[in-house]
C-alpha positions as CSV (number, residue, x, y, z in Angstrom):
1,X,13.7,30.5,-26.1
2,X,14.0,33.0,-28.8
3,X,11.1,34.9,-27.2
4,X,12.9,34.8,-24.2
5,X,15.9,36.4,-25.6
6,X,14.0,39.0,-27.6
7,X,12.3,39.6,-24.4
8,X,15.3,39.2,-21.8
9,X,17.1,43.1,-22.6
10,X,12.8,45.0,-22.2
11,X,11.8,43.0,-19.2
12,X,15.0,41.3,-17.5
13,X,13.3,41.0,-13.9
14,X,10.4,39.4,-15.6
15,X,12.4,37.5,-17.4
16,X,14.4,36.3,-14.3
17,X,11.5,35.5,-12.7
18,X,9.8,33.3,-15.2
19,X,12.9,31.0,-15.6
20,X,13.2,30.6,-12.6
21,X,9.9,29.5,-12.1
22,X,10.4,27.1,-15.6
23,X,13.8,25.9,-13.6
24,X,11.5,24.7,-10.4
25,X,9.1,23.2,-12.4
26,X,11.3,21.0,-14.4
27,X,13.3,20.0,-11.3
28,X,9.6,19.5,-9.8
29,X,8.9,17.0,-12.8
30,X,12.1,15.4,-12.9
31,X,11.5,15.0,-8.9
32,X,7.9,13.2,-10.0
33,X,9.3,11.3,-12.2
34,X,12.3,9.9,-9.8
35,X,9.5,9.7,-7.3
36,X,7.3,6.9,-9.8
37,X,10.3,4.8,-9.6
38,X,10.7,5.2,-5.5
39,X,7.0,4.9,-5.5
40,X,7.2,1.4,-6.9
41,X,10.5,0.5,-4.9
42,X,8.5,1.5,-1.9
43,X,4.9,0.4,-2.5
44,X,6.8,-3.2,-3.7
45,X,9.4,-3.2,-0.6
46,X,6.1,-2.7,1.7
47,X,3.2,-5.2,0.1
48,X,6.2,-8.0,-0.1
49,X,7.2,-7.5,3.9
50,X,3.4,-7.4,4.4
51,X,2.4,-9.9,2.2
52,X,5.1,-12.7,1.9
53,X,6.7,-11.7,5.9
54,X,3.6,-10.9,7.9
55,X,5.4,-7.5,8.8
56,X,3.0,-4.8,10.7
57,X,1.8,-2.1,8.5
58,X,4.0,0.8,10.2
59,X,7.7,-1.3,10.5
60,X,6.9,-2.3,6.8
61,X,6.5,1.6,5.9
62,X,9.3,2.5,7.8
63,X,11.4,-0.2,6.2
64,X,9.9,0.6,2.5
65,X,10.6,4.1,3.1
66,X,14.5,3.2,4.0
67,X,14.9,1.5,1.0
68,X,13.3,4.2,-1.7
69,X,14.8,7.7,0.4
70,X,18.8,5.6,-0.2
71,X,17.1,4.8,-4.1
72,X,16.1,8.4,-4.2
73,X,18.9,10.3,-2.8
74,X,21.0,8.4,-5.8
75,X,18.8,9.1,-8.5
76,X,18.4,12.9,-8.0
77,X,21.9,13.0,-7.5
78,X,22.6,13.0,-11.0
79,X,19.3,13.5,-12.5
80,X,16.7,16.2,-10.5
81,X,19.4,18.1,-8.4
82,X,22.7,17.2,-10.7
83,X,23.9,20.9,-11.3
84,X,23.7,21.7,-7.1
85,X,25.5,17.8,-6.2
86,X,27.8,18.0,-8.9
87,X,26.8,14.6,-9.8
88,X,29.0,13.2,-6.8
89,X,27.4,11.0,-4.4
90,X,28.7,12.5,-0.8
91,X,28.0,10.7,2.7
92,X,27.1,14.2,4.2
93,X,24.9,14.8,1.7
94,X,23.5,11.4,2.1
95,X,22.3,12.0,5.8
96,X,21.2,15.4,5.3
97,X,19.0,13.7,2.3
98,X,17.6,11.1,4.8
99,X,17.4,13.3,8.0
100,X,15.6,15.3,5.5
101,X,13.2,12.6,4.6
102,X,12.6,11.5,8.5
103,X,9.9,14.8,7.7
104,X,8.3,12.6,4.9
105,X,8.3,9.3,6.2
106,X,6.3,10.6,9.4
107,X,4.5,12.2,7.5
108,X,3.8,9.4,4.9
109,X,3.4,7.1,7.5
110,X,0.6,9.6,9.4
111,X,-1.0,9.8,6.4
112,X,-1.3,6.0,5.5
113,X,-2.5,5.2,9.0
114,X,-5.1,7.9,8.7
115,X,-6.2,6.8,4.9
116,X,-6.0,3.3,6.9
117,X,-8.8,4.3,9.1
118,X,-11.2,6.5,6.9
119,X,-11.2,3.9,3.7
120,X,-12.7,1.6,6.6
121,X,-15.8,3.1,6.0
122,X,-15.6,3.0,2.3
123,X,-13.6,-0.4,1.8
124,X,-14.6,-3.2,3.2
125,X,-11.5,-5.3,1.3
126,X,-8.4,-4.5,4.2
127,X,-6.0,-5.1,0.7
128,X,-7.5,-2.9,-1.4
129,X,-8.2,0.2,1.3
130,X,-4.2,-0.9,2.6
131,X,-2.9,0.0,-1.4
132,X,-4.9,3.3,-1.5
133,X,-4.1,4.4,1.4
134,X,-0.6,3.4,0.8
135,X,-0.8,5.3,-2.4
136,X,-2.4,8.4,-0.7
137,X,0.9,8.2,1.5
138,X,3.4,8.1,-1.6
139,X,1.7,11.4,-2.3
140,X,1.8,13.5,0.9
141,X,5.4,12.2,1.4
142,X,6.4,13.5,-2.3
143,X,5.1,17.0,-1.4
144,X,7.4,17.0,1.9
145,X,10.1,15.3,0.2
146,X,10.5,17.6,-2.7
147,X,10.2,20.9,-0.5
148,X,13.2,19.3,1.7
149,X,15.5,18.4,-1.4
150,X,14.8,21.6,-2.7
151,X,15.1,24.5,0.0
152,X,17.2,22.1,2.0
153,X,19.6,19.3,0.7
154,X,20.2,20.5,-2.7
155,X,20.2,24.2,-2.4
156,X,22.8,25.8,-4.3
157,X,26.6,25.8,-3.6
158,X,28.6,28.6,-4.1
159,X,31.5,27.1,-6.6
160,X,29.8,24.0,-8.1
């Protein structure tokens, strides 16, 4: 920080530029992090519908997701995003958060039916290739997710 400051009245532009790059990559980190709890809220959701219900693979994702994107929109409410919400939990905000996330769960549940069918030829175990692929999902839907929230849902308001 002091380097910063020392720095900020020689190179302001520069300066500019590199916060905001530090400011994306903490709200990126604070978005993983948020994203390890939904992760297990999701993966657990999912392997209990499947595993204790009988539930199909794809209506068990789309269920899991449901669950984790209302967990998610909640937490970076007042963590990730706190400063653009205001820390105030708004119904608009809500559906433009999952309408937002309808991107990532079609694309999470793409990529866990495609993981599905390449780990055939690597797996032979259908619970062990079900959880990586399931895993493999978590991750392309946090890179859709976190583009969303960001340039989307949580962009900045003018008076907050």
């Amino acid at each position: 920080m002091i380097i910063l400051n020392w720095l900020r009245p020689r190179f302001p532009g520069a300066v500019g530029a590199l916060e905001a790059r530090f400011t994306l990559i903490k709200k990126a980190i604070s978005f993983a992090l948020v994203g390890v709890v939904n992760a297990t809220i999701d993966f657990a959701v999912f392997w209990t519908a499947i595993q204790a219900f009988g539930v199909p693979k794809i209506p068990a994702n789309v269920m899991s997701w449901f669950v984790a994107v209302s967990a998610s929109y909640v937490m970076n409410s007042f963590t990730t995003f706190a400063a653009e919400s205001g820390r105030k939990l708004r119904w608009r905000a809500y559906g433009t958060f999952v309408a937002s996330g309808v991107a990532g769960m079609v694309a999470s549940t793409t990529a866990l039916v495609i993981a599905d069918w390449f780990l055939r030829v690597l797996i032979a175990d259908d619970n062990l290739r079900l959880a990586l692929a399931k895993i493999s999902a978590i991750g392309v839907s946090f890179l859709v997710n976190f583009s969303l929230s960001h340039f989307v849902v949580f962009r900045p308001r003018p008076g907050l």
